[in-house]
C-alpha positions in Angstrom: 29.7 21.3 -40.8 32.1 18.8 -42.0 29.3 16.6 -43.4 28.1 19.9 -45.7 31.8 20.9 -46.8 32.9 16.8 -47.3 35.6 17.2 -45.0 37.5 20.2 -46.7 37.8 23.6 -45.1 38.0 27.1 -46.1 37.2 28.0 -50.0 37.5 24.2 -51.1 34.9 23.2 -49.2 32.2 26.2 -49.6 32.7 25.7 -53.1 32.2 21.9 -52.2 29.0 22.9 -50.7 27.7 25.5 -53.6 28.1 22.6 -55.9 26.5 20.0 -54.1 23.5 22.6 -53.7 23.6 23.3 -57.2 23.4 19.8 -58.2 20.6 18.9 -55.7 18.4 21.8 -57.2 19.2 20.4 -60.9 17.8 17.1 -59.7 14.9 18.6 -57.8 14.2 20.5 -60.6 14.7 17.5 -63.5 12.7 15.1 -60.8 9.6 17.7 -60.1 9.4 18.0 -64.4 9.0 14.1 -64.7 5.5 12.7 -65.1 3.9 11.6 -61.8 4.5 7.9 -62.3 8.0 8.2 -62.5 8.7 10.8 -59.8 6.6 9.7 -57.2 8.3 6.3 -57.2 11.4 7.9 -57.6 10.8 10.4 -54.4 9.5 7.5 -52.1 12.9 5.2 -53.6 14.9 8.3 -52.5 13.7 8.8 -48.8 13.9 5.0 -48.2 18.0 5.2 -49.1 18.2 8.3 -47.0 16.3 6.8 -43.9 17.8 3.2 -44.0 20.9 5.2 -43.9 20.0 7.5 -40.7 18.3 4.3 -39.0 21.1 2.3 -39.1 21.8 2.4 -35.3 18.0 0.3 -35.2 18.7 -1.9 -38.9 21.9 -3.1 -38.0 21.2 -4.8 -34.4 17.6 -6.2 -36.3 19.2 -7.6 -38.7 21.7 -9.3 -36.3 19.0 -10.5 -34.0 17.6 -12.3 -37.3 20.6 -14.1 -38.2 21.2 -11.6 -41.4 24.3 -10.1 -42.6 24.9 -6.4 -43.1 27.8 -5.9 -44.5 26.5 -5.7 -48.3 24.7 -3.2 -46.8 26.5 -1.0 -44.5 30.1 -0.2 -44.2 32.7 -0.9 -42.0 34.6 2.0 -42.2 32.1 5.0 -42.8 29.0 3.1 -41.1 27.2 4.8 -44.0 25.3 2.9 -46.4 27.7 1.1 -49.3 26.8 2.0 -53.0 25.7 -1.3 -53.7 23.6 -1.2 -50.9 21.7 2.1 -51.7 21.8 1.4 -54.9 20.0 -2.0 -54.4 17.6 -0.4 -51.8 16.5 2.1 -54.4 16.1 0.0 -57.0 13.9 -2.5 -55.2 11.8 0.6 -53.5 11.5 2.2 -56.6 9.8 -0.7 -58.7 8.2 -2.0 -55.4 6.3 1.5 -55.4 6.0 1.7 -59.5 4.2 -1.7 -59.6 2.0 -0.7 -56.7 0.8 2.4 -58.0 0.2 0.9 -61.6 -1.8 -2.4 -59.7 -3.2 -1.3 -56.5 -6.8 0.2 -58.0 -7.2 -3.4 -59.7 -6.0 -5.1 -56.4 -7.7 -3.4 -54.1 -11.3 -3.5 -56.1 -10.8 -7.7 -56.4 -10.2 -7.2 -52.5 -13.5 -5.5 -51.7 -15.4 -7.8 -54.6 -16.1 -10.3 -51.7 -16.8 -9.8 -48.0 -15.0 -13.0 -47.5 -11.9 -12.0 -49.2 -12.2 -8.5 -47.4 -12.0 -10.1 -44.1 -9.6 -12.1 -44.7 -6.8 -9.3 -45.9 -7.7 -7.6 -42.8 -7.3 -10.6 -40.7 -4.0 -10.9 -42.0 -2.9 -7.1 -41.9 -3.9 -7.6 -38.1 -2.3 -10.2 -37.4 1.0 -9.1 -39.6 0.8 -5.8 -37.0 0.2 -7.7 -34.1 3.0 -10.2 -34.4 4.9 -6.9 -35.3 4.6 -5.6 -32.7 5.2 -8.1 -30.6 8.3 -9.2 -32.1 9.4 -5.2 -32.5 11.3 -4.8 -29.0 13.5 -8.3 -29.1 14.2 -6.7 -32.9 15.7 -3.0 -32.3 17.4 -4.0 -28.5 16.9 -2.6 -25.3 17.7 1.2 -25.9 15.1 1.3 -28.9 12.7 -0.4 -26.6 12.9 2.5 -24.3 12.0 4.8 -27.1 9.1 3.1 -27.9 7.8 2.9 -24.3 8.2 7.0 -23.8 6.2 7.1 -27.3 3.4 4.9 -26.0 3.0 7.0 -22.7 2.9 9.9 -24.8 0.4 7.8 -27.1 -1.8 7.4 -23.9 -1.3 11.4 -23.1 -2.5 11.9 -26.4 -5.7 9.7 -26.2 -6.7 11.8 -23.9 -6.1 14.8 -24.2 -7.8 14.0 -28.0 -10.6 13.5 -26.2 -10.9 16.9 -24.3 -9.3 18.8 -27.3 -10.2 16.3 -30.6 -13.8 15.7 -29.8 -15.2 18.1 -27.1 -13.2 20.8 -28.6 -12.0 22.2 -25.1 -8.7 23.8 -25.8 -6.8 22.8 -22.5 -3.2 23.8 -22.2 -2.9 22.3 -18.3 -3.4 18.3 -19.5 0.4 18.1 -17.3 -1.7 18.1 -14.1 -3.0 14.9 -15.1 0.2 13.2 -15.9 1.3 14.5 -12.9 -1.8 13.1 -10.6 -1.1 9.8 -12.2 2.8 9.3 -11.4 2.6 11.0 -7.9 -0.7 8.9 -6.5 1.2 6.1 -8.0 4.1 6.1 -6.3 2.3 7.0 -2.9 -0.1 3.7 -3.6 2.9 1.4 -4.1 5.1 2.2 -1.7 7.6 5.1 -3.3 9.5 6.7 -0.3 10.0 10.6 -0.2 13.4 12.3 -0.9 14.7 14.3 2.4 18.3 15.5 3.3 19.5 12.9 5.1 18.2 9.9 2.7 14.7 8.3 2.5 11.2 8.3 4.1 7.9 6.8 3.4 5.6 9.6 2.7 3.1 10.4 5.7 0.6 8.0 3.6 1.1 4.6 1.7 -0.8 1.8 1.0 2.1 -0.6 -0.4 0.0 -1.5 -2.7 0.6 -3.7 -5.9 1.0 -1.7 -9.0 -2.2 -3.3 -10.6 -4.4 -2.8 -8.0 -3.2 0.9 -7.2 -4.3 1.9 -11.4 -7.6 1.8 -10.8 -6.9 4.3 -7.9 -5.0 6.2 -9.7 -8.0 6.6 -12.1 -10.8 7.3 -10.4 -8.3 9.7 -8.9 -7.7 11.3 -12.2 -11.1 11.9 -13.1 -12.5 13.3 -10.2 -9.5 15.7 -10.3 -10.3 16.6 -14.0 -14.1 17.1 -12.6 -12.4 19.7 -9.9 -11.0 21.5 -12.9 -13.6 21.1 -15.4 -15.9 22.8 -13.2 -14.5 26.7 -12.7 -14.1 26.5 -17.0 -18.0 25.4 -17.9 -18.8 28.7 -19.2 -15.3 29.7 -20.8 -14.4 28.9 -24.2 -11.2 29.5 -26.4 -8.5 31.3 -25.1 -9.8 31.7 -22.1 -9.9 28.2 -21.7 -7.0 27.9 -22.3 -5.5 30.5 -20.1 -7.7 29.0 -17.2 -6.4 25.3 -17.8 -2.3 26.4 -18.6 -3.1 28.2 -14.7 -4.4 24.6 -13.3 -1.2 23.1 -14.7 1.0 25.2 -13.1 -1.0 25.2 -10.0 -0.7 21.2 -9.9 3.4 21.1 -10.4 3.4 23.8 -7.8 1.0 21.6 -5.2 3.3 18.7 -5.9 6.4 20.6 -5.0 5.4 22.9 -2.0 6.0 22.4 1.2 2.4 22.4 2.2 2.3 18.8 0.9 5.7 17.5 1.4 5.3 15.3 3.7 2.9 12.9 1.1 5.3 14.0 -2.2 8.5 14.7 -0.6 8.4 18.6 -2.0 10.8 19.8 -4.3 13.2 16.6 -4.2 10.5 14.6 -4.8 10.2 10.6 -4.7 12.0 7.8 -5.5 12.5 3.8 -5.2 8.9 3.4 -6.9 8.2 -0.2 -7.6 8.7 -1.2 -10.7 5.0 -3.0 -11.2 6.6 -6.1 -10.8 4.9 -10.0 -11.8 6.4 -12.8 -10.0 9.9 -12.6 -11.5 9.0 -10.6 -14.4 10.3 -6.7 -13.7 8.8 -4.0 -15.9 11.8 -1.6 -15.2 13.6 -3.5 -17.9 13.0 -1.6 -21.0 11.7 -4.5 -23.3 9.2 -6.0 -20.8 7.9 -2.7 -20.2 7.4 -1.9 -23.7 5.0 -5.0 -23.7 3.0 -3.0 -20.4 2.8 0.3 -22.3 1.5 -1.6 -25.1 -1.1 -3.3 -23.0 -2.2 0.5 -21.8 -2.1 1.7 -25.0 -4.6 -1.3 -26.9 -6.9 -0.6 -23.9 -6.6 3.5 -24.4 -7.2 2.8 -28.3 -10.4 0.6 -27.5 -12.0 3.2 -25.1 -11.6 6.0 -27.3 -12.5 4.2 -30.5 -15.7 3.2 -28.8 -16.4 6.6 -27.6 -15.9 8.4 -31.0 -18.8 7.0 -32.3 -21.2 6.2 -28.9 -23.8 8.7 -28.2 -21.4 10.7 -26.1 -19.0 11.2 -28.9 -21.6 12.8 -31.1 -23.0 14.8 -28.5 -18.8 16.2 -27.6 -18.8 16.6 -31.6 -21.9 19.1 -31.6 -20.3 21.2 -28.7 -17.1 21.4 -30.7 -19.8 22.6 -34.1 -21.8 24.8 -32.0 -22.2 24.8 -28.4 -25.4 27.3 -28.9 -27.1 24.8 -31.0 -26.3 21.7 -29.3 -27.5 23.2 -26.1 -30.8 24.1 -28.4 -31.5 20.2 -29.3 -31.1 19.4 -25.4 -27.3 18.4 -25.3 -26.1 19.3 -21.6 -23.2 20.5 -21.8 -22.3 21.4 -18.6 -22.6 17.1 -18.5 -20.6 16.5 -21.6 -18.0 18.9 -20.6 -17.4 17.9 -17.0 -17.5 14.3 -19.0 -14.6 15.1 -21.2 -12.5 16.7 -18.7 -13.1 13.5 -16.4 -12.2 10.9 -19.5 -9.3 12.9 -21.0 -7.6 12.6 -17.2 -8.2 9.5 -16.6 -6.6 8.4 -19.7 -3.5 11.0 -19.0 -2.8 9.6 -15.9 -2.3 6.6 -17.1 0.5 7.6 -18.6 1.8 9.3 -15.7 1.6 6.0 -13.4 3.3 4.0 -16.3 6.0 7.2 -16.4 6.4 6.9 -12.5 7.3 2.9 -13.2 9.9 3.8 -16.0 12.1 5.8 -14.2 11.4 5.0 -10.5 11.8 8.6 -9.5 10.0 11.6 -9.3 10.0 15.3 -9.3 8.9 18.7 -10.4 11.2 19.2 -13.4 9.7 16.1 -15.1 6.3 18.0 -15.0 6.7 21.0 -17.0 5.0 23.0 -19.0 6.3 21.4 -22.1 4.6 18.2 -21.3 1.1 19.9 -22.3 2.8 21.5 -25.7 4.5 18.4 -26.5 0.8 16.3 -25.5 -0.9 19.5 -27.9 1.4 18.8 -30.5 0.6 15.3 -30.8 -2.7 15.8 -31.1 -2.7 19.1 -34.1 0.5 17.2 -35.7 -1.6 13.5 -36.0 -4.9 15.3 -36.9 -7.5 16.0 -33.9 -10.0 13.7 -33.0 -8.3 11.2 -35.2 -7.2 8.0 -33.2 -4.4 6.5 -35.4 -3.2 10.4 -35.8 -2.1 10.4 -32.7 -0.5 7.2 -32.6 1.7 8.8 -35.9 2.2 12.2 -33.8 3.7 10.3 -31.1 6.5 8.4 -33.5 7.4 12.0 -35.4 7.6 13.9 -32.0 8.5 11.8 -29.9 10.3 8.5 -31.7 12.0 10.3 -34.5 14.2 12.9 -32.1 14.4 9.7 -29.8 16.5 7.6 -32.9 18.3 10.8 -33.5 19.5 11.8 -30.3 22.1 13.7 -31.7 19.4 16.1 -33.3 17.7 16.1 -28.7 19.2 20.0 -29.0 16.9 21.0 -32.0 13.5 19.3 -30.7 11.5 23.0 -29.6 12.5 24.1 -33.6 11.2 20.6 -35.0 8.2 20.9 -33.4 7.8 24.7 -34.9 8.6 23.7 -37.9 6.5 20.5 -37.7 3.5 22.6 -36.9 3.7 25.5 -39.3 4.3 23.0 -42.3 1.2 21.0 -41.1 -0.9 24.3 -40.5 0.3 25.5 -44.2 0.0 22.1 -45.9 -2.3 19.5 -44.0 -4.3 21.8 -41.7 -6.6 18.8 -41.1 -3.3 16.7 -39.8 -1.2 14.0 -41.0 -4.5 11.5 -40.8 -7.1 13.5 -40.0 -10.6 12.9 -38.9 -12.8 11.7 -42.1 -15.5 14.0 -40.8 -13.7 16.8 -39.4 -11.4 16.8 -42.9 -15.0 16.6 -44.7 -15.7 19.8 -42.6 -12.5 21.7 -43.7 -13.3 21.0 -47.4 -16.9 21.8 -46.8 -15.7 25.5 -44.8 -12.5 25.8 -48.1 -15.5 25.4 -50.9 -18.0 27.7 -48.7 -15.3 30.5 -48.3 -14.0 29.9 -52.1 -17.8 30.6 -53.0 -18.6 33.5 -51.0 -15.2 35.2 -52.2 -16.1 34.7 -55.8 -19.8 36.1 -55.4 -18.2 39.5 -53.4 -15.7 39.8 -56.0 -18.3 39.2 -58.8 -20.6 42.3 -57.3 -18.1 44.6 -56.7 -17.2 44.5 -60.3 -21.3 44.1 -61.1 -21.4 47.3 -59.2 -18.3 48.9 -60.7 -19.4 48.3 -63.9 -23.0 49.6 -63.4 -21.5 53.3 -61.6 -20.9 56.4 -64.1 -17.4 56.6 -63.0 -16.8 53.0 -64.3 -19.5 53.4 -67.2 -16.7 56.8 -68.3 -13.9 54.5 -67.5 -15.0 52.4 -70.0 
């Protein structure tokens, strides 16, 4: 509240706060009635000062680990951004963005003039991304680093589950069950040891196996566990799907917890001491070498799914989510398909899970909640389903954005609701939707738009045509 009123309390600073409103609105206002090649530069200038300015806490130690100084930048005192800084930032963002917009059809058509010169920008935009991304985790530090590893396991959750919800259009609201067969068969492979009341035990089976070998365990696990579940749902659709799958998630956390099996999960305390997927000397509990593992999950997640997108099983999931009736009709077997997309989309999940159990070395039933299935949902509708790289951007706004702004943890559940109902209102299709299932929505929009125009056309046909609106005019 003292950020709103500057520091001043009672009338001083409401009036503080009317005025600042006041003025923002008068810019908004003056900005929104500028042509388009001044304001849209302008906008994009603006929200590159305001998020340097919130990011600082990743900036400043990047900077540092490159040898720059910040001081021109941020200040001392405040730890805000100087005016010369943000006035710097915006002018270099703002002609950065003007030049771009006035250059980039001319650029971009000498780009794709030769297939040569086309491969070679995307050569070098891979390679700029790639050494990105390597270099990203010595950049931001180690607490960063453990951001970016929760978002990639949520990546991986969302690969999968894109799979089951994106492209086979099965609405499942259970996909925890799989993150949860991933961790716990994980740490029973490797060695994790049960929680009891008077300290540890191993678990009534373990294999002590090595992390590596155990994931392919953990797979095959996975999907036969989402063939278990796919199989009672073959004939439901919708919300009954959904129903049905939210039960098998809750039905999973409960298993994991009960006493019935408590002597291979440790029950309601759960595991711990999971090995941390070691190589020689190289431990992946440390939060910048196991950013590099989730990253290694994540490239191999990204390649699976782009592969199945557009194999032969891709097209036939995307004719069950058009019309299950009609792809039945031109032989699709979707009992096959279906079972095939539940089996896929868990095998994928649990990967996440296992990589999960290695991050925090423990386990138990509070980490496997509902939310994990909304939050996995989220990522998916937010991104755009069945879009690959929009879940990859769902991940970083749901998941990496509250992460940087911890301070903001308490307000997550109402940034995903308001997330989601902006997307619904504005983007329905997501923030990079599918080119052919954004083709559809257009396609559905102009079809609607059509058949509204030719009711409203005969009802006033009609009108027109009656004696009461013959006397009426």
């Amino acid at each position: 509240m003292s950020l709103l009123t500057f520091g001043h309390a009672g009338v001083v600073g409401s009036v503080l706060r009317i005025v600042a409103e006041v003025a923002l609105g008068a810019v908004g206002g003056a900005i929104g009635a500028t042509p388009d090649r001044i304001r849209v530069p302008t906008v994009i200038a603006a929200t590159v000062v305001i998020s340097l300015g919130l990011l600082r806490r990743i900036v400043h130690p990047a900077l540092a680990q490159l040898g720059l100084r910040d001081d021109w930048l941020f200040s001392v005192v405040t730890l805000g951004l100087t005016w010369f800084g943000a006035v710097a930032v915006f002018v270099v963002a703002f002609v950065t963005t003007f030049a771009w917009r006035a250059n980039s059809a001319a650029i971009v058509a000498r780009t794709h003039r030769t297939p040569a010169t086309e491969r070679g920008v995307r050569l070098i935009v891979l390679a700029a991304i790639g050494g990105g991304l390597i270099a990203l985790p010595f950049l931001v530090g180690s607490i960063f680093s453990q951001i970016l590893g929760t978002v990639g396991i949520y990546v991986l959750l969302g690969l999968g589950l894109n799979i089951v919800v994106g492209y086979a259009g099965l609405l499942d609201l259970g996909y925890v069950a799989f993150f949860a067969v991933g961790a716990y068969t994980t740490a029973v492979l490797t060695g994790g040891s049960r929680v009891t009341t008077t300290g540890y035990a191993p678990p009534s089976f373990s294999l002590h196996l090595s992390f590596f070998v155990a994931i392919p365990i953990v797979v095959v696990v996975a999907a036969l566990v989402g063939l278990l579940i796919g199989a009672p749902v073959l004939r439901l659709r919708g919300d009954y799907l959904a129903i049905v799958t939210l039960g098998f998630g809750e039905i999973a956390r409960v298993l994991f917890s009960s006493d019935w099996l408590k002597g291979a999960f440790g029950g309601t305390q759960g595991m711990t001491a999971i090995p941390a997927a070691p190589i020689g000397n190289l431990n992946f509990r440390d939060t910048q070498h196991f950013y590099f593992l989730v990253l290694a999950f994540c490239l191999i997640a990204l390649y699976i799914s782009w592969r199945l997108a557009d194999s032969r099983v891709g097209r036939a999931w995307n004719a069950m989510r058009e019309d299950e009736q009609v792809a039945e009709a031109v032989g699709v077997s979707t009992v096959r398909y279906k079972l095939l997309a539940f089996a896929m989309g868990g095998a994928i999940g649990s990967l996440g899970g296992a990589l999960f159990a290695v991050q925090v070395g423990a386990l138990n039933n509070a980490s496997f909640m509902l939310l994990v299935s909304i939050t996995a949902l989220a990522v998916v509708i937010l991104g755009g389903m069945g879009s690959i790289p929009g879940v990859i951007v769902g991940a970083l706004v749901l998941i990496g954005i509250p992460g940087v702004f911890s301070e903001f943890e308490q307000y997550r559940l109402l940034l995903y609701g308001a997330v989601l109902m902006a997307i619904m209102i504005l983007r329905p299709q997501g923030l990079i939707p599918n080119i052919r299932r954004s083709q559809e929505l257009e396609e559905e929009d102009v079809a609607q738009d059509k058949w509204a125009e030719a009711v409203t056309s005969d009802e006033h046909a009609a009108s027109a045509a009656s004696p009461l609106g013959e006397g009426a005019g």
